[in-house]
N, C-alpha and C positions, 0 to 999 in steps of 0.2 A: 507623695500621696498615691500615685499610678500605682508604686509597686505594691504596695499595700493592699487595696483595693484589688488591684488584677491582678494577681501570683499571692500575695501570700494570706489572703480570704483564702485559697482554695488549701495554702500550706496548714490553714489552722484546722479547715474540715476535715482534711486529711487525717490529721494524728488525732483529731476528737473520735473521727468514725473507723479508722483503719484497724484499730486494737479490736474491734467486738466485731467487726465482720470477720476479721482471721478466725476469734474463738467461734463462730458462727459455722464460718466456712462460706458465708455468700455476703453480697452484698453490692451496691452498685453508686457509682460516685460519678454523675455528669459536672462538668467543669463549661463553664460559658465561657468563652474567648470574643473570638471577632474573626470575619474572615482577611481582616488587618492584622491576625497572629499568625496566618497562613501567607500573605501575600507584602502586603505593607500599608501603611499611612501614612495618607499625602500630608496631612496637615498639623500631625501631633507623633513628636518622636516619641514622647512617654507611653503616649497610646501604643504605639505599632510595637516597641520595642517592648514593653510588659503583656502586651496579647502574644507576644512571642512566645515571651518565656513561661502563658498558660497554656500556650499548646505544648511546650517541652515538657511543662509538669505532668500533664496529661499522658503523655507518652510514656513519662518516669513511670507514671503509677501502676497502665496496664502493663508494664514489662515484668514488672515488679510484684505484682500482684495477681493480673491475671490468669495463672496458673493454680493460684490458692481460693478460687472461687470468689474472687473481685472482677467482677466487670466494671469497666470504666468509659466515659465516651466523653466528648468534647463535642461543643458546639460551636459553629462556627459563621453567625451568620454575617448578611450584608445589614442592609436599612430594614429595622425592624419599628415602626409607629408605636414611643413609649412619652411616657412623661418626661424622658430627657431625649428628646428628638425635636433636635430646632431647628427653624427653618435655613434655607441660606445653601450655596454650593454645597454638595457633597459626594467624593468619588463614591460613597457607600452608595447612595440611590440610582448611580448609572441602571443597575436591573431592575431597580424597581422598590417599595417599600412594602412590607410586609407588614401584616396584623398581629400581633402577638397568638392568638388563639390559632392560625394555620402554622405558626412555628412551634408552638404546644403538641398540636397534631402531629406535626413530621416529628418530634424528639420521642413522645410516644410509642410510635413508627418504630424508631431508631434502637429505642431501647427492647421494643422486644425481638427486631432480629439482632440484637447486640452489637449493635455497629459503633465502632470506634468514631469515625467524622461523621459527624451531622451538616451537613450543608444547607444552610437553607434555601439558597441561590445556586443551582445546578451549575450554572456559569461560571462556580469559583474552581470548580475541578479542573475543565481545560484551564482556567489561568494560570492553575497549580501547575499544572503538565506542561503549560508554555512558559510559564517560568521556570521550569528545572528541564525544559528541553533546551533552551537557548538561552539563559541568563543575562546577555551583553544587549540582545533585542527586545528582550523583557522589560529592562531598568529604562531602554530609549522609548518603548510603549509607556510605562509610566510616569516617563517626561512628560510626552507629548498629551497623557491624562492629566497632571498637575495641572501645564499652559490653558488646555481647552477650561478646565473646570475652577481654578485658583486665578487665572490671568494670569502665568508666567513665574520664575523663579524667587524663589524669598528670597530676599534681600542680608 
């Protein structure tokens, strides 16, 4: 069901819109991930590991495309207050939760300077940068965020 839903929703939009922006010449394709496709999740492999693979889709596309008048960007955020947002621990809201209509606002933003990552939590950048600065101190920070925030190791 994950992959489906996260990766290959965005593989079907892809081949329905990709053929008539080429003949076009323009065109712009956002992809919503998580910044759980960027960093990881604590609590759902299917989740972290298919936000994954919408950010690598993501990637595929503007490489692929961007040159031929596809702009593409991925969104990435944290805790965003939707109808599937339940209560209860969660690493996403350490910064905070977000309105839908201010992450409307930044993606707008985003799309007219054509920015590839959309962040909605500025804080995911350094996490980015401290996870691929030091990766072995990274994974033991994330530990020590599961403990604080799940009560310790799954079983």
């Amino acid at each position: 069901m994950s992959w489906r839903v996260h990766v290959m929703s965005h593989v079907f939009a892809a081949r329905a819109l990709v053929p008539g922006m080429l003949a076009r010449g323009s065109g712009y394709l956002i992809n919503t991930a998580s910044a759980a496709g960027l960093l990881a999740s604590l609590n759902s492999m299917p989740y972290g590991v298919t936000k994954n693979a919408a950010v690598a889709l993501a990637e595929h596309l503007a490489i692929q495309y961007g040159d031929r008048g596809i702009r593409v960007s991925v969104l990435c955020p944290q805790s965003v207050q939707t109808g599937m947002t339940t209560p209860g621990p969660s690493a996403a809201r350490v910064d905070g939760v977000l309105q839908p209509g201010e992450v409307a606002r930044m993606v707008i933003e985003a799309m007219a300077e054509e920015r590839f990552l959309i962040l909605s939590h500025p804080q995911v950048q350094e996490y980015m940068q401290r996870k691929a600065t030091n990766r072995e101190r990274w994974l033991s920070g994330m530990r020590r965020l599961r403990d604080r925030i799940y009560g310790g190791a799954p079983t």
